[in-house]
C-alpha positions in Angstrom: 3.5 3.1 6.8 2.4 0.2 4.7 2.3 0.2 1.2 1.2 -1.4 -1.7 3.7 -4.3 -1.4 2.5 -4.9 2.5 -1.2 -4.5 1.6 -0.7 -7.2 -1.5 0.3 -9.6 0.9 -1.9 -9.3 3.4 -4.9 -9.6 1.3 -3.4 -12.9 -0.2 -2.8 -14.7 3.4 -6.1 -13.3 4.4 -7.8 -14.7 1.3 -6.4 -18.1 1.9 -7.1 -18.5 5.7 -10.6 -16.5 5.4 -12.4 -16.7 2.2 -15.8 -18.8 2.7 -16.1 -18.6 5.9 -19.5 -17.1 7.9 -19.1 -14.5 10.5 -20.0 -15.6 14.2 -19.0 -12.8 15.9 -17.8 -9.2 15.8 -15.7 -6.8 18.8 -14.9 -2.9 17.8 -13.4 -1.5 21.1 -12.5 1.8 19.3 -15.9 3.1 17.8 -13.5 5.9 16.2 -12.3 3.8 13.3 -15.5 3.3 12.5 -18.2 4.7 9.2 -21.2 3.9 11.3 -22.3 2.8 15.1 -20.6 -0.4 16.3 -23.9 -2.0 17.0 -24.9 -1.5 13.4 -21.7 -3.0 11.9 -22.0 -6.4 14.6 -25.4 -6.6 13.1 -24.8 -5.9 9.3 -21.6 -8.1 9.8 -22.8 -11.0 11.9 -24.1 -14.1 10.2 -22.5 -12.9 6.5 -19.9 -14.8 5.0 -16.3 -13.5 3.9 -15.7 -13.7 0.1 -12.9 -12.3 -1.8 -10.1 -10.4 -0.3 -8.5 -8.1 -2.6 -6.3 -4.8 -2.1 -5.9 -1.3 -4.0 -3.3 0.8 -3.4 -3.2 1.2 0.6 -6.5 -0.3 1.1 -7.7 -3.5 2.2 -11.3 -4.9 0.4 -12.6 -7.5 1.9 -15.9 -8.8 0.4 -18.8 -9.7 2.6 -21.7 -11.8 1.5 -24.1 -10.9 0.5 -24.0 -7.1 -0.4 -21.2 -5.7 1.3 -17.5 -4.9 1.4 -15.5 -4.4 4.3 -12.9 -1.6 3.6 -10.0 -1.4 6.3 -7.1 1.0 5.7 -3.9 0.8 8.3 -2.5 4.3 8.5 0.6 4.9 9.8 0.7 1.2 10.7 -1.2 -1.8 12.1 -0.8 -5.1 13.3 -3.5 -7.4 11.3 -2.8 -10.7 12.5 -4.3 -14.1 12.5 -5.9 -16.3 14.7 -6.1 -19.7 15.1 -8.6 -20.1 17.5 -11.0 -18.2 19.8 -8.6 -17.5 22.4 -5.6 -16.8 19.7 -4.4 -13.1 19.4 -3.6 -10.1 21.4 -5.5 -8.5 24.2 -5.2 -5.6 23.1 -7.2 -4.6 19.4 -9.3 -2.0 18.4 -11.3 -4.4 16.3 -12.0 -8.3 16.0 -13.6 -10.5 13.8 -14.4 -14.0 15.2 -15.6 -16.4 12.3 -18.1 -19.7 12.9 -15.0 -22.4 12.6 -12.7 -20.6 15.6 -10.3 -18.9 13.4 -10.6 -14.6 13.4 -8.1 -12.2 12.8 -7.5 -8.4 14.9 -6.2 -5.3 14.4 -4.3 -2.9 16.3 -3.9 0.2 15.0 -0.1 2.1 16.0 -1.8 5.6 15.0 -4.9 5.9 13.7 -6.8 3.4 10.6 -10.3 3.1 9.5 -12.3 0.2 9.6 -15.3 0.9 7.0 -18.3 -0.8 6.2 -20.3 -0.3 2.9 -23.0 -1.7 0.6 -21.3 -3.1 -2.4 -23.0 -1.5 -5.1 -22.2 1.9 -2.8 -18.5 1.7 -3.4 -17.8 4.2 -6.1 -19.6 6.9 -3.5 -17.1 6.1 -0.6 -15.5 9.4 -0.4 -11.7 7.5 0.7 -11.5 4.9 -2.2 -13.8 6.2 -4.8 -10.9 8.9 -5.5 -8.0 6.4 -5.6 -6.1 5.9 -9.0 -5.4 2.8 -10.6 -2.9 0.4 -8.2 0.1 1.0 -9.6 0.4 -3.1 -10.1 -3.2 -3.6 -11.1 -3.2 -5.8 -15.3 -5.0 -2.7 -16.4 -2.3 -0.7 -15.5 -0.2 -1.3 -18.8 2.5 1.2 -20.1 0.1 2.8 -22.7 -2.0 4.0 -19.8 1.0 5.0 -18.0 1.7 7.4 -20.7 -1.7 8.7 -21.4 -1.8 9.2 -16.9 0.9 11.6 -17.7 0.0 13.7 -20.6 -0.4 17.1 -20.0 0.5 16.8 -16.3 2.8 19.3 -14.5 4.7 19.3 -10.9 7.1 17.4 -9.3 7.6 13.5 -10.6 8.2 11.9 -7.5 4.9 14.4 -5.8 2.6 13.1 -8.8 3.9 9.2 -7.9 2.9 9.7 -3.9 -0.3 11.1 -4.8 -3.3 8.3 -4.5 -5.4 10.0 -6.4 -3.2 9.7 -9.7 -1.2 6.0 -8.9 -2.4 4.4 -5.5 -0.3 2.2 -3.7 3.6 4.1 -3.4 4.4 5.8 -0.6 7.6 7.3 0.7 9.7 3.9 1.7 9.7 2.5 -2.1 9.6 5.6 -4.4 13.2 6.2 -3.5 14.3 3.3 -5.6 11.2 3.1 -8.1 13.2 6.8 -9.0 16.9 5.6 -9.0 15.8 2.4 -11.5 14.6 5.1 -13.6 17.4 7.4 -13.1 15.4 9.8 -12.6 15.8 13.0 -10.3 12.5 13.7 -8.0 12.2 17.4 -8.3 12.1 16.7 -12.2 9.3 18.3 -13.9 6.6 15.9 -15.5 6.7 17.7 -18.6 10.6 17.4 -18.7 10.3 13.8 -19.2 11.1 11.9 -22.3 9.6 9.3 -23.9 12.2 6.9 -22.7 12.1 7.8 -19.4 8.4 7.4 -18.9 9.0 4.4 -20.3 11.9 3.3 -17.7 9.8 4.8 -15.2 6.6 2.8 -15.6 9.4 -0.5 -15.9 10.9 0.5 -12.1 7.8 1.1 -10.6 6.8 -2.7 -11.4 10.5 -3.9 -11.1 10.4 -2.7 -7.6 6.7 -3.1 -6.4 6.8 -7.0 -7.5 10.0 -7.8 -5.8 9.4 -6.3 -3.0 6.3 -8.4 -2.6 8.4 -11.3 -3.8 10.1 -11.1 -0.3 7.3 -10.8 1.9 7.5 -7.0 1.8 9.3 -4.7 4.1 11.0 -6.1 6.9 9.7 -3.5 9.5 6.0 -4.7 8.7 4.3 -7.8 9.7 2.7 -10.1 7.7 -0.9 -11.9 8.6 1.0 -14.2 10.5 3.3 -11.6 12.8 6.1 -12.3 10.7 8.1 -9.5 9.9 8.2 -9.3 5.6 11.5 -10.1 4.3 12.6 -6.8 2.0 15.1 -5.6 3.8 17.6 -2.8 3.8 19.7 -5.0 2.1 17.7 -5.0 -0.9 17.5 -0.9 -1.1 19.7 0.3 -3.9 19.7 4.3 -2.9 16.3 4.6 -0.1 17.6 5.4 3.4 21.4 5.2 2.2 22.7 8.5 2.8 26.4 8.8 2.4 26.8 5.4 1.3 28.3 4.6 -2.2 25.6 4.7 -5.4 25.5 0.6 -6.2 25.4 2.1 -10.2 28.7 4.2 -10.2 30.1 4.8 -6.7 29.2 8.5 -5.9 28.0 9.2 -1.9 24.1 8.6 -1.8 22.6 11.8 -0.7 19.5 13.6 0.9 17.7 15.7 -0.4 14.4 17.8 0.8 11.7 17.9 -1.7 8.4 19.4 -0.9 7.1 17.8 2.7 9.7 14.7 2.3 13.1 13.7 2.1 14.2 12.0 -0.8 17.6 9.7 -1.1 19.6 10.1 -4.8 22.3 9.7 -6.6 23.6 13.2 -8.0 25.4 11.5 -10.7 22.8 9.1 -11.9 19.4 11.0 -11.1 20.5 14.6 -12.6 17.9 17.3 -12.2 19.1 19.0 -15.4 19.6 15.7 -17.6 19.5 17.7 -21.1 21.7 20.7 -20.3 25.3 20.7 -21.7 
């Protein structure tokens, strides 16, 4: 499933190959993804011109000119790919954008996505982003407001991080290591936490978000191109590492069930009881 490193990048090579450009021509083959009839996004779509391309958490905003904002979400996984010219891309897409110079871009959903259209100045009422948290790398998103996100909160660390509605933008393939950096256990208690630890916290999340976007993002996703991002396993310090040695102080990574998902840790350097004797 992409996350905020995969979506960061897209919207960058989108933004560079698509920004100013009208829209000549529109193809939804799976009316399913869709907010509204495909006939009524062609229309509203056709003949508007692509502005800013931006990204928030796990969504994709793509600004429409005048008045509207296209919002496209990938689920469990997508192909969003380029194309050069009108007779570039895959045959099979669930939706296509052709633009007035040739170029265009598809996507092909693995699972299930959503391809939504909305009027601009509707966007806080769109019932799937209105409700999203700040992106974890967003400049607003400093370390005081970190701390004040976590004040009086209770539950699971690792279950507040995964939830979109407090910090949009982790998912299950990064919070793993976001953790470790933090030496922190995922079954810890938010209200266990110390000041330090928040602090450490807030420091992995961005250590491991930016460098992962650094390479391209994860390997197993493809960029705008069809390049596959270039994060690899090589670059995971304890995610997907079971039984292999902790690259902090040697002790077998392990696995660990906590709530829906698995979690990978080091018992030695995540404790879940860090302040007990």
């Amino acid at each position: 499933m992409p996350e905020l490193p995969e979506l960061a990048v897209l919207a960058r090579q989108m933004a560079r190959e698509l920004r100013g450009k009208p829209i000549a021509g529109v193809d939804v083959r799976q009316p399913k993804c869709l907010n509204m009839p495909p006939e009524q996004m062609i229309n509203t779509l056709s003949g508007k011109r692509v502005g800013e391309i931006t990204s928030k958490g796990k969504w994709l905003f793509v600004s429409v000119e005048p008045g509207h904002t296209l919002l496209i979400n990938l689920g469990m996984g997508a192909d969003l790919l380029y194309c050069a010219s009108p007779s570039d891309g895959p045959d099979v897409y669930q939706f296509r954008v052709d633009l007035d110079d040739g170029t265009g871009f598809t996507i092909r959903f693995w699972w299930f996505g959503y391809v939504h259209l909305v009027r601009t100045d509707e966007l806080r009422s769109h019932a799937m982003t209105s409700t999203l948290g700040p992106s974890a790398l967003d400049p607003d998103f400093t370390l005081e407001a970190f701390r004040k996100l976590l004040e009086g909160r209770r539950g699971m660390i690792k279950a507040f991080l995964l939830n979109q509605r407090n910090l949009a933008g982790i998912g299950n393939a990064y919070v793993h290591d976001i953790l470790f950096g933090a030496g922190i256990h995922p079954q810890r208690p938010i209200q266990s936490l110390s000041a330090a630890e928040i602090d450490a916290l807030y420091a992995s999340v961005r250590r491991v978000l930016e460098a992962a976007i650094h390479s391209g993002a994860a390997y197993y996703e493809k960029d705008f191109y069809g390049r596959p991002g270039g994060y690899t396993e090589d670059q995971w310090a304890v995610g997907y590492r079971e039984g292999e040695p902790c690259p902090k102080c040697g002790t077998s990574i392990v696995k660990i069930k906590t709530g829906s998902t698995s979690s990978f840790i080091c018992p030695t350097c995540q404790p879940l009881n860090p302040h007990t004797s």
